[in-house]
N, C-alpha and C positions, 0 to 999 in steps of 0.2 A: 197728658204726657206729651212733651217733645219730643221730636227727633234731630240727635245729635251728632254733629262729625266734630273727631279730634284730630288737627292737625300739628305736627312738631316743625319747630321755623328752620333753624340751620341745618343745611342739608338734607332738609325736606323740601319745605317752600321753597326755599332758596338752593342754588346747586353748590354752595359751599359755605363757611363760616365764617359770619359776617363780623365777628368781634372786632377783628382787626379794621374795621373801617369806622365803626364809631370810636372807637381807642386813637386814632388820626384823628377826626373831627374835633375830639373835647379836648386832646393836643394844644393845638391851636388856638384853645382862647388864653391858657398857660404854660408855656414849652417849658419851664424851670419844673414843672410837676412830673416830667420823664421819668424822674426816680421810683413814681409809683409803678412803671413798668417792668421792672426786675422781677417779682414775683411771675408776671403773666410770660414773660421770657425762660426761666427757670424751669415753669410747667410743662413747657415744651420739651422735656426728656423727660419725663414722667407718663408711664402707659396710663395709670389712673384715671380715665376719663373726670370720676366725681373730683379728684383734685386740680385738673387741668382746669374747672368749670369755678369751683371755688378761685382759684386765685385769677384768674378772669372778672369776675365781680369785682375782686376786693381790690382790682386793680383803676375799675371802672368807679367804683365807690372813691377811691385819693381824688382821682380827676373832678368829679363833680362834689365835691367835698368844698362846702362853703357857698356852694352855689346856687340860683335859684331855678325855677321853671322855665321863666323869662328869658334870664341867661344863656342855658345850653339850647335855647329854639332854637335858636339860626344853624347850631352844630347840628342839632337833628335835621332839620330841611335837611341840610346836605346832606346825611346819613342817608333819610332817606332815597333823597336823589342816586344816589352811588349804590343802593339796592335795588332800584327797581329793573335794571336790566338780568341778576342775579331769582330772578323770579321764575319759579318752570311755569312754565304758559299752560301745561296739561294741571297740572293741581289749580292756577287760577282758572282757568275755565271750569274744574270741578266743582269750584268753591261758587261762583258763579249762579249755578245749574241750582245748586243744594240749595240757596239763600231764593232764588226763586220758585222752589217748591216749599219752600216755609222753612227751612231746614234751619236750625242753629248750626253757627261754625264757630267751632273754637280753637285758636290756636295757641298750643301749651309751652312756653318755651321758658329754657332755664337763664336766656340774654334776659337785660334788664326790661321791665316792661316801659318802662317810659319809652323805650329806644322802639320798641318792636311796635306798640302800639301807631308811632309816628310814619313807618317804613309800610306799614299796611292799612292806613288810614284810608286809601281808594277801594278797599276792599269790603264788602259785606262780611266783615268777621268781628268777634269779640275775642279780646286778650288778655290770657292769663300769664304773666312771670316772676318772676323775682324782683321786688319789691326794696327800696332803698328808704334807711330810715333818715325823717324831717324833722325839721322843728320848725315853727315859726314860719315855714316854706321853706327855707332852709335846708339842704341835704348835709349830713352829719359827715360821712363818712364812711357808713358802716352797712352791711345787709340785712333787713330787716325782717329779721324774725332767718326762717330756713330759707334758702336756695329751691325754686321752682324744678327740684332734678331727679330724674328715676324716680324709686320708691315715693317721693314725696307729689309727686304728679298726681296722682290718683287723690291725695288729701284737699291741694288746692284746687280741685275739680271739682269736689263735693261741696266744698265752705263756698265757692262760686256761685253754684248752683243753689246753695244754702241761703245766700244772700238776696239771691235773686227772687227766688221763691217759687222756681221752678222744679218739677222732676222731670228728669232726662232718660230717654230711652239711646244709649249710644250705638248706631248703629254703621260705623265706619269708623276706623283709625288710623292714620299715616304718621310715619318715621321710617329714619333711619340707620338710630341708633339701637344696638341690643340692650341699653340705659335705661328704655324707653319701655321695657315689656308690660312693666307692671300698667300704664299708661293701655297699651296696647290689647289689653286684656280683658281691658273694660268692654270693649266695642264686639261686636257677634264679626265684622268685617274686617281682617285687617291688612294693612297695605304697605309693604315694607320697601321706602324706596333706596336700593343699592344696585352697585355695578357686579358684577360677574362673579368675581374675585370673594366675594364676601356674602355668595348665596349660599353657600354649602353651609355656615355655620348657622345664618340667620334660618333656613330651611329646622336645622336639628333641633333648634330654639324652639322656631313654634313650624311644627309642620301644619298646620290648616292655615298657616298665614298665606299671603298672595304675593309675588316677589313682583315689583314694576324694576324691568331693567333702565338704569339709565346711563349707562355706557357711551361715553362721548370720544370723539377722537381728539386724542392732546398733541398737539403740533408742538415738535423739539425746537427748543431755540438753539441749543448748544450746538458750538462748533469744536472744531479740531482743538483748538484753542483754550477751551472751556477749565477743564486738569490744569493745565498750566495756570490760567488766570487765577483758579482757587489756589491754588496750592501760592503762589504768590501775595494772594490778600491774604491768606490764615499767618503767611509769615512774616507777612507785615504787620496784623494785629498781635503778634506774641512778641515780636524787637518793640512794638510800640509799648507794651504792657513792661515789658523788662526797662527800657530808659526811662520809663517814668516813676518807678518806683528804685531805679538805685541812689544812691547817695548822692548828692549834688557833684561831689569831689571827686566821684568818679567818673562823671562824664566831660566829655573834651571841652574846653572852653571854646566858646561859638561868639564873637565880636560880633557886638549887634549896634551902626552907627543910628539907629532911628527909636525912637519909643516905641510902647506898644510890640519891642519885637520880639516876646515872647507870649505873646499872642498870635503873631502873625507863625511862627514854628506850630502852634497849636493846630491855625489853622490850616494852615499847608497839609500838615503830617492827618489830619483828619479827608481834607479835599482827595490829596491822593489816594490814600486807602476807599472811598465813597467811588472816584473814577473808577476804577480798578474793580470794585466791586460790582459795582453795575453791570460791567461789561461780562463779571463769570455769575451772577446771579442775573439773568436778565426779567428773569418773569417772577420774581420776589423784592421789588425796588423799594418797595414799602418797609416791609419787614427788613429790610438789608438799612436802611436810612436810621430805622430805632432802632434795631442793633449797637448798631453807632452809636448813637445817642447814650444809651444805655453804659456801651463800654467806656465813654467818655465819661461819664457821672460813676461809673464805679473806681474808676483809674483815679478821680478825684478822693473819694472815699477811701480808697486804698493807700491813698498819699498820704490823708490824715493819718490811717492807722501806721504808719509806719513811723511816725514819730522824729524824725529826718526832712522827710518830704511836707508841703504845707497844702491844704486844700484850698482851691481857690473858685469861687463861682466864676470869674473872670474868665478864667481859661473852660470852664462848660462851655460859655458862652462862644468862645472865639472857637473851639471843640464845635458846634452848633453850626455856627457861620460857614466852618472849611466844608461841611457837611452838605450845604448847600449846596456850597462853590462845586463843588464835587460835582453834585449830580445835574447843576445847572450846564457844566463843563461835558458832561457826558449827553446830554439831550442837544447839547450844541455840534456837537462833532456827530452823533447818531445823524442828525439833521442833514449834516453835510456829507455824511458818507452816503443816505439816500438820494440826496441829488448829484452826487458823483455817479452811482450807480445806474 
């Protein structure tokens, strides 16, 4: 019999959720595939953890949808890359110590396993998650079979081991989440890593669990300024939602002597709002950029539906461009206002 440790990736290993940086990554080999980010957007007001985590997948499922092994490597590199600083240094040194005492380590996560497996590749560990169905090498589109998530944690631990042909004595468990328990139950040890704020309940949960604080200090970026700045971008994104869905005939005619210049209004009116936003989101640039994205490709969607208005990939695109311009615009002036400083 072996001895086993289970570890959970996002916000366990890692001090936060790493989705959003392979969702960036596999971006990039297709930007017109943004639309599969609505769902993972959406989730985001939903307490539901299991559905937050579903439409996560299914969102990572459109992006590599079509694609092979070979293809998404390079986005993984980087994935990994952009993980490795996100790594608590106490759990790798644990992982560490365990694999040099013979110890199995597993680490159980409901991210996709192709993703997680690459991100922890320097590690002496084996990985279990969520599995994407292929053909031909090919990824379909779709999640392959269940979702590696709570309750179902404990099932793909066993078929693991089943395969292997090993039996497992588990004798440690780490997470974060209360999703996790049944996970967490298997193990005689277990290791709950959260901050302060969130020991009372995990305590009531399982009281012989071990709480590891990891309470960090979060330095404010906001200024006096901040209120205003948001309050400004939201109401620039609700005049921009409203012009572009009334009637042609109702908005002011705009003489435009050059081509393309409804494109270039796209792109402006996207640029602006991207500057603007940077400046009152400062520590969410990512998320604040697909945002964008997003409402640009639903605004288009929305134009179809209204039956008046026409959809145009054109203007995604030129939508896309001002988006840049934006945040190119905002890293230039950050720039120069710290060397003004």
């Amino acid at each position: 019999m072996k001895n086993c440790v289970l570890i959970d990736f996002d916000g366990t290993l890692t001090i936060r959720d790493t989705t959003r940086y392979l969702i960036i990554e596999l971006l990039k080999i297709r930007p017109w595939r943004a639309y599969a980010l609505l769902p993972f957007v959406v989730a985001r007001f939903f307490r539901n953890e299991e559905s937050v985590q579903e439409r996560k997948n299914r969102a990572i499922a459109h992006l590599v949808c079509g694609l092979t092994d070979q293809q998404i490597e390079g986005p993984l590199q980087k994935f990994s890359g952009r993980i490795q600083p996100l790594l608590r240094q106490k759990i790798k040194d644990r992982i560490i110590e365990h694999s040099s005492n013979s110890v199995i380590v597993l680490v159980v996560t409901a991210s996709p396993e192709f993703a997680i497996k690459a991100s922890v590749s320097a590690l002496p560990v084996n990985v279990i998650g969520t599995g994407f169905s292929m053909k031909e090498g090919i990824y379909l589109g779709s999640v392959d079979g269940e979702a590696c998530f709570g309750s179902s944690k404990p099932r793909f631990i066993e078929e693991w081991c089943s395969r292997k042909g090993i039996e497992m004595s588990f004798m440690e468990a780490w997470s974060d989440s209360a999703s996790d328990l049944p996970m967490m139950q298997m193990a005689s040890n277990r290791f709950w890593v959260c901050p302060d704020i969130n020991a009372a309940s995990i305590r009531k949960l399982d009281p012989n669990g071990k709480l590891v604080n990891v309470a960090t200090t979060v330095v404010s970026s906001e200024s006096e300024y901040t209120p205003f700045l948001r309050w400004v971008f939201g109401l620039g994104c609700m005049v921009l939602i409203i012009l572009a869905l009334l009637p042609s005939d109702h908005l002011p005619a705009v003489e435009l002597h050059f081509s393309w210049g409804d494109k270039a209004l796209h792109a402006a009116a996207f640029a602006g709002l991207c500057l603007i936003g940077s400046w009152a989101y400062l520590r969410r640039s990512y998320s604040l950029m697909l945002g964008l994205l997003v409402l640009g490709g639903g605004i288009e969607i929305a134009q179809f539906a209204t039956g008046w208005r026409h959809m145009s990939f054109g203007d995604f695109v030129a939508n896309a461009v001002g988006i840049m311009i934006g945040r190119i615009a905002f890293l230039l002036l950050q720039k120069r206002r710290a060397i003004l400083n």
